[in-house]
C-alpha positions as CSV (number, residue, x, y, z in Angstrom):
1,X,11.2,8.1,-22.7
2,X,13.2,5.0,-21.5
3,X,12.8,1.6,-22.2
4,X,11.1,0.4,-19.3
5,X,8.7,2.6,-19.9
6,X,7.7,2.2,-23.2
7,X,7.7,-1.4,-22.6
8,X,4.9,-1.3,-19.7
9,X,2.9,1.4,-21.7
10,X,3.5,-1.6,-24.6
11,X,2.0,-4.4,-21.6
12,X,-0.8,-1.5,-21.0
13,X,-2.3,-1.8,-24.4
14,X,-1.7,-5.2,-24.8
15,X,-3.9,-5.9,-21.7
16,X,-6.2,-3.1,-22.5
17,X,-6.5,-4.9,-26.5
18,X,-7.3,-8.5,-24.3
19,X,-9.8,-6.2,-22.0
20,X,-11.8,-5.4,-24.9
21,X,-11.9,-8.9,-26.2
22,X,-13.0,-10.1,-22.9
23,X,-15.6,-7.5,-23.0
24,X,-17.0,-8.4,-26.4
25,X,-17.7,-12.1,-24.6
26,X,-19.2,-10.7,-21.8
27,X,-16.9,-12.1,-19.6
28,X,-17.0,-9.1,-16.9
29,X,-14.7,-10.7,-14.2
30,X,-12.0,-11.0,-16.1
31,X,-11.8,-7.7,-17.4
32,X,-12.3,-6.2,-14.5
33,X,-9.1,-8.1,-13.6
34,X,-7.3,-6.8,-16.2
35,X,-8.5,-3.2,-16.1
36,X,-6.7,-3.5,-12.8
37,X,-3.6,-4.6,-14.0
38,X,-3.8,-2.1,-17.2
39,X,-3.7,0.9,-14.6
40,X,-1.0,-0.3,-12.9
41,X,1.2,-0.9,-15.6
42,X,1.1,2.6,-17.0
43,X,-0.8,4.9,-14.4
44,X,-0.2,7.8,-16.6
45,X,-1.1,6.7,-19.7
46,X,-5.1,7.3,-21.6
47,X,-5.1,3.5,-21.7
48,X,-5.0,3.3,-17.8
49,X,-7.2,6.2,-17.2
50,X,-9.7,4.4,-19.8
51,X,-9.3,1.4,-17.6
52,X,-9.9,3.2,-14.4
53,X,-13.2,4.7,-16.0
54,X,-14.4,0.9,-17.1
55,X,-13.5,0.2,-13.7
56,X,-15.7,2.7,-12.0
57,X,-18.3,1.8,-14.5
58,X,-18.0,-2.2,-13.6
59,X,-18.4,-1.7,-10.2
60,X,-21.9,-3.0,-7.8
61,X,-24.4,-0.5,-7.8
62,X,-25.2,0.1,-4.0
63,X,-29.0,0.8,-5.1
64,X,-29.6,-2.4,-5.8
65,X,-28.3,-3.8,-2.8
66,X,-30.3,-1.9,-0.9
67,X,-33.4,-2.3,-3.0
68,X,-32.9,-6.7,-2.1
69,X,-32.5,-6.0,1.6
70,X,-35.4,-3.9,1.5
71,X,-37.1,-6.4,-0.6
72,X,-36.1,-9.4,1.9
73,X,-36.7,-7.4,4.8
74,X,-40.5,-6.6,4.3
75,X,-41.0,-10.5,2.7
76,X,-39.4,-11.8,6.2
77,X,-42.0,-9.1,7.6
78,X,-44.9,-10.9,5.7
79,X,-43.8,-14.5,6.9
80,X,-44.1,-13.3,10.6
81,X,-46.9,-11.6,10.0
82,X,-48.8,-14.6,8.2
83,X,-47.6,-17.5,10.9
84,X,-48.9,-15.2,13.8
C-alpha cells in the first residue's frame, strides 16, 4: 500500500472519528459535510462506505415534503373556500 494512500485512509478515519463526535451533538449539517469529505478521501475503504450509508440515511425524506404541500394546498383550499 503506498504512502499516499495510507495517509488519506489515515484523513478518512480521522474525519469519520470527528463525524461521530458531531453526531453525538446533534449537529447533523456538519456531519453530513464530513461524511462527504470521508468518502472522498478513501472511496474504497469501510469507513467511506459507512459514510455513504450515514449519508443516505441523513438525507430529506421526500414523504414529508409532500405530506406539507398537500397540507398547504388543502389549507389554501379552505381560505378560498371561507372568503367566498
Amino acid at each position: 500500500m503506498a504512502d499516499g494512500e495510507k495517509a488519506a485512509r489515515r484523513e478518512a478515519k480521522e474525519l469519520w472519528d470527528a463525524s461521530r463526535a458531531a453526531f453525538s451533538a446533534g449537529n447533523y449539517r456538519e456531519v453530513r459535510r464530513l461524511d462527504r469529505l470521508t468518502a472522498e478521501r478513501a472511496p474504497g475503504s469501510d469507513v467511506a462506505a459507512d459514510a455513504k450509508r450515514e449519508l443516505e440515511g441523513l438525507g430529506h425524506d421526500r414523504n414529508v415534503f409532500y405530506i406539507a404541500g398537500a397540507v398547504t394546498l388543502m389549507y389554501v383550499f379552505a381560505w378560498v373556500y371561507a372568503l367566498s
